[in-house]
VEXZA-18977 format. One record per residue (C-alpha): residue in three letters; z, y, x; chain. Coordinates in pm, 1 decimal, m for minus. Layout:
// residues N
  residu        pz        py        px  chaine
     ALA         Z         Y         X       A
...
// end
This chain:
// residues 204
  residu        pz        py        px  chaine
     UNK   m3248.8    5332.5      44.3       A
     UNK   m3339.8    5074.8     311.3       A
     UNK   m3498.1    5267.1     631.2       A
     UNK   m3836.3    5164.9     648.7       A
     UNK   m4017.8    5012.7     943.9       A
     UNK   m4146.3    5220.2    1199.0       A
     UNK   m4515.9    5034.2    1308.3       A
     UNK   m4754.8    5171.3    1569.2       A
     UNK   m5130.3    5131.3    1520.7       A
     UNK   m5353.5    5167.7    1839.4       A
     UNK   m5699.9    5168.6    1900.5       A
     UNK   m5923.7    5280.2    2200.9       A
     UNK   m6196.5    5523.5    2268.2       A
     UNK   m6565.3    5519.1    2322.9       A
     UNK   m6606.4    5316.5    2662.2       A
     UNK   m6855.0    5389.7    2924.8       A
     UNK   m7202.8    5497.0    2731.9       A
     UNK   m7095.0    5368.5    2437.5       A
     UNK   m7051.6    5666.6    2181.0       A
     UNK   m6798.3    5408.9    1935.5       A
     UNK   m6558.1    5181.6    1961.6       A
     UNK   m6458.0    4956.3    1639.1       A
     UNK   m6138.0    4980.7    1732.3       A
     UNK   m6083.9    5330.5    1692.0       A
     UNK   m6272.8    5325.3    1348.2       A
     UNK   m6031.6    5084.4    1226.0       A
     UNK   m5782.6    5308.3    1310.0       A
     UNK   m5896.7    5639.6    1151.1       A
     UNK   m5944.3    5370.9     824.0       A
     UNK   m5597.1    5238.7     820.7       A
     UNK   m5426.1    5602.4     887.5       A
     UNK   m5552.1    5717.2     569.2       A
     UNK   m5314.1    5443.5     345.6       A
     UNK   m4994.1    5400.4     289.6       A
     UNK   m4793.7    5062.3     298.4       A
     UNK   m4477.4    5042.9     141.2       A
     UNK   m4177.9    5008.5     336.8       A
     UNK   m4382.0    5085.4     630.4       A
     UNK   m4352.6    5440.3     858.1       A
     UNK   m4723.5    5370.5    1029.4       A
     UNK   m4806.1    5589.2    1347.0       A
     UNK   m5108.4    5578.0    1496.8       A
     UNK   m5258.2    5658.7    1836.9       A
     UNK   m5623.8    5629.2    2009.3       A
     UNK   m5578.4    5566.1    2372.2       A
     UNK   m5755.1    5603.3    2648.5       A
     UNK   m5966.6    5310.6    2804.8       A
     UNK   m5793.1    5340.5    3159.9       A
     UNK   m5517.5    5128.1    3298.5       A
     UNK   m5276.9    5389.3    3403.0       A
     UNK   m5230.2    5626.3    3171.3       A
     UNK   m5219.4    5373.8    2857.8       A
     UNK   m4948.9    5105.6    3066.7       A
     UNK   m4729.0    5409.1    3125.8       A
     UNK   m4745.2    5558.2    2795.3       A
     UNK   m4737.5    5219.9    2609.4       A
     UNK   m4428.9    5158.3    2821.3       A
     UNK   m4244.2    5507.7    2705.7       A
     UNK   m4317.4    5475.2    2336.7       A
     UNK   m4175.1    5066.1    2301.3       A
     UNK   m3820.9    5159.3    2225.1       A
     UNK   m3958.5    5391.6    1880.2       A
     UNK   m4104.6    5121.5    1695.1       A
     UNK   m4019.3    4837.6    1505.5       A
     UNK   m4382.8    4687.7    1528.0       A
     UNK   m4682.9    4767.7    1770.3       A
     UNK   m5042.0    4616.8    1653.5       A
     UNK   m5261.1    4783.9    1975.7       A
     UNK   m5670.5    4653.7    1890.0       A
     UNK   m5947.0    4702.9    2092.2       A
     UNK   m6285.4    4559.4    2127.2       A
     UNK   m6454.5    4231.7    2278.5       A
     UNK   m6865.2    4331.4    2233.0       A
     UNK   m6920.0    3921.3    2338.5       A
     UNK   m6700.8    3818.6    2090.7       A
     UNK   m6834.9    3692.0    1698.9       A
     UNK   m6488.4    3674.1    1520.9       A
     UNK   m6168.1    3860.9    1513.1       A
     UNK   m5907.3    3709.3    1810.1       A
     UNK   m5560.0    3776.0    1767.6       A
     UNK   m5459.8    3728.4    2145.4       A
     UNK   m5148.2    3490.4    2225.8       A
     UNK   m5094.8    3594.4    2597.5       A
     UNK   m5078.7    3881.4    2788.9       A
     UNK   m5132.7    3845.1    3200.6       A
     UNK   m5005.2    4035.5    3498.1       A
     UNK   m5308.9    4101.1    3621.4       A
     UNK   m5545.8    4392.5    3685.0       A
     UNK   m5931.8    4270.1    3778.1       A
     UNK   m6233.1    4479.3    3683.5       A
     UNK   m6623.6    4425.8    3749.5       A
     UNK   m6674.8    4821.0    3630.4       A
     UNK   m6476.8    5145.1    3627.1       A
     UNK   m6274.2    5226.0    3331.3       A
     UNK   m6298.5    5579.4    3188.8       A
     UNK   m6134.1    5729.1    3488.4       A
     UNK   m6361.7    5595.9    3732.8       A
     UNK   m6058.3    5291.5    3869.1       A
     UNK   m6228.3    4983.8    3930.3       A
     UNK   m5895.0    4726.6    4054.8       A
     UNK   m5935.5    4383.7    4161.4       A
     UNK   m5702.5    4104.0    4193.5       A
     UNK   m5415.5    4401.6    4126.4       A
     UNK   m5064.4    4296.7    3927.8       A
     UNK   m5026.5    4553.9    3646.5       A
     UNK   m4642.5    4516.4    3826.2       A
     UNK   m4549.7    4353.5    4138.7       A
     UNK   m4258.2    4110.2    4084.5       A
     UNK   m4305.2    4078.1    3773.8       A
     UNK   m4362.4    3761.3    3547.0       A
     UNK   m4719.8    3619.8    3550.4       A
     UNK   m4774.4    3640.1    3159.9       A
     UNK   m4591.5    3728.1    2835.6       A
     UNK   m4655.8    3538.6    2512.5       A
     UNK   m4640.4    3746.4    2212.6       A
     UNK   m4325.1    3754.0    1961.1       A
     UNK   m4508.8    3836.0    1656.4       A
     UNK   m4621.3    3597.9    1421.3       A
     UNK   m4953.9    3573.7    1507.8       A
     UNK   m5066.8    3210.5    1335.8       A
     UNK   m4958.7    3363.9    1056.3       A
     UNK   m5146.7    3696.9    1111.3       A
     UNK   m5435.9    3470.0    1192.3       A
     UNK   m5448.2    3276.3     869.6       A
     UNK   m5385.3    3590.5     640.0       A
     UNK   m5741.7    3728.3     782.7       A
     UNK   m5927.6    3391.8     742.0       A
     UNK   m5763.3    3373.3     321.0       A
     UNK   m5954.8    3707.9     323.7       A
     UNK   m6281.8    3437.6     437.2       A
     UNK   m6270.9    3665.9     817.8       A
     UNK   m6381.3    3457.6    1112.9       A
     UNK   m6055.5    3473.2    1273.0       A
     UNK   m5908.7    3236.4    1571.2       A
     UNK   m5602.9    3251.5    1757.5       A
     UNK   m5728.6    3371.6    2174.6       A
     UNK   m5520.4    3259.4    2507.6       A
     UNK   m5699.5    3514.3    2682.3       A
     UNK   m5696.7    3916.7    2656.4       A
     UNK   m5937.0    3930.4    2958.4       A
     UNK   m5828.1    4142.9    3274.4       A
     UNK   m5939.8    4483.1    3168.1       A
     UNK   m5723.6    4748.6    3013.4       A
     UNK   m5661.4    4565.1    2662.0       A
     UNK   m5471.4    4309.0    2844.5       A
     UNK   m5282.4    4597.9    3055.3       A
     UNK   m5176.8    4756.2    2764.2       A
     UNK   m5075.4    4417.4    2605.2       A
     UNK   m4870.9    4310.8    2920.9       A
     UNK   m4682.1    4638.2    2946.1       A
     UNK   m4573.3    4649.6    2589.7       A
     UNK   m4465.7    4332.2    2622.1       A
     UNK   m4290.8    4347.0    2997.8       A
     UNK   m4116.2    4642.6    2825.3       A
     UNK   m3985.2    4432.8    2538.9       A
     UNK   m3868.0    4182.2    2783.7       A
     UNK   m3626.8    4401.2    3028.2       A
     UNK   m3526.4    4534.9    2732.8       A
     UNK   m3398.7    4273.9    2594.8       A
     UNK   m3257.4    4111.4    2944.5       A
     UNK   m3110.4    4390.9    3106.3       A
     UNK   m2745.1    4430.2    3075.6       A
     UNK   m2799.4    4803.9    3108.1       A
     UNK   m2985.2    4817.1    2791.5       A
     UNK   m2958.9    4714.7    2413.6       A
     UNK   m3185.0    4422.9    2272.3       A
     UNK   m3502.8    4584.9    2143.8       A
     UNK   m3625.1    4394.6    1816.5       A
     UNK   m4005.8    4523.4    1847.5       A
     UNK   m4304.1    4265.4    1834.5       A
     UNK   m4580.8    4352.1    1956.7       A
     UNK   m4947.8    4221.6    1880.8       A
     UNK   m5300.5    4266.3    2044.0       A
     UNK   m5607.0    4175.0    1814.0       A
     UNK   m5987.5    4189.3    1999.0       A
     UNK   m6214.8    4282.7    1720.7       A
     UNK   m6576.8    4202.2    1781.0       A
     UNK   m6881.0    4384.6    1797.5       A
     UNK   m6992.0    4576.2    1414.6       A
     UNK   m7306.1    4383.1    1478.8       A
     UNK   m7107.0    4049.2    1369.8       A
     UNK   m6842.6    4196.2    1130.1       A
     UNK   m6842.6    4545.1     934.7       A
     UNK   m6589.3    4833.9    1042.1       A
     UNK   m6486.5    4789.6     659.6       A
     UNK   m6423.1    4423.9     673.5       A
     UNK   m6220.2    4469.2    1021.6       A
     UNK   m6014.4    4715.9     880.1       A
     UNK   m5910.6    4476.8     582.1       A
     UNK   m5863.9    4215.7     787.4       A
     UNK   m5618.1    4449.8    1032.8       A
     UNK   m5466.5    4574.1     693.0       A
     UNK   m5388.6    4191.1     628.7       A
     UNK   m5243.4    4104.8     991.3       A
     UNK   m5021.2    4445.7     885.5       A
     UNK   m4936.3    4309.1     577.9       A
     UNK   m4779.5    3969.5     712.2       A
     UNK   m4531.2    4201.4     911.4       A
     UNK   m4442.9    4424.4     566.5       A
     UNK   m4352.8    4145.6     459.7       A
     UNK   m4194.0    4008.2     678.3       A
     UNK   m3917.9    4326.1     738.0       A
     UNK   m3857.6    4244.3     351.0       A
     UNK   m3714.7    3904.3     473.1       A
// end
């Protein structure tokens, strides 16, 4: 029996006053199913920089996949985000009251990852399901991007160090908008989609 593949789901909590977060209903959607050949864990993470880059970077080597969401309120159609920047620049606190500006999420380290997952793919699977969908080139410089340039930074000394075996995970982040432009249902199938390009994809 082939070992199935282990993905990770994330979503965030309720930020500031707001008492939802899309993201996180996604998440508590998606938990409920099962996909075949799939092992899916799922976590809600908190919406400050710290905590989620250092526990983001601990939980890397576990997974096969890592699909981390989280919300863009400006935002009218579901972005499946390209790049990830080493960079750390708020205009408001995040849930633990740090506000950084013009920080690197790590000093010496690259200035941006690009994701290794198939994301044009992922992309066009949620616009077949008629989704506004559009590949983004920019995560922002709030904690989604932090948690999208750690996961990736850990992929990459992973995978250079000599001291350390190649890690095959590919990792994803996807901004969902507002529930004002797109139901929590109709995000959730459209995750379920960008999921379903990597099932099928371990069946390669």
């Amino acid at each position: 029996m082939a070992t199935p593949h282990r993905l990770l789901l994330t979503g965030f909590e309720p930020f500031g006053t707001r008492d939802t977060n899309p993201s996180q209903e996604v998440v508590s959607l998606l938990e409920k199913e099962s996909f075949a050949g799939i092992e899916l864990s799922t976590r809600i993470l908190p919406v400050a920089y710290l905590p989620v880059t250092e526990w983001i970077r601990t939980q890397m080597m576990h997974f096969d996949e890592v699909i981390m969401l989280g919300v863009a309120w400006a935002r009218q159609e579901i972005c499946v985000e390209r790049v990830a920047i080493n960079l750390m620049d708020a205009t408001r606190d995040d849930n633990n009251g740090f506000c950084p500006t013009d920080m690197p999420i790590y000093a010496n380290a690259p200035t941006a990852y690009f994701s290794n997952a198939p994301i044009k793919q992922m992309a066009a699977a949620i616009r077949d399901l008629g989704h506004p969908c559009k590949i983004s080139n920019s995560a922002g410089t709030f904690v989604c991007n932090a948690v999208y340039y750690a996961a990736l930074h850990e992929i990459a000394i992973r995978q250079t160090c000599p001291d350390e075996s190649g890690l095959p995970t590919q990792a994803v982040f996807i901004h969902l908008p507002s529930n004002d432009y797109i139901p929590v249902s109709s995000m959730a199938e459209a995750v379920k989609a960008a999921l379903n390009v990597q099932i099928c994809r371990t069946g390669d």
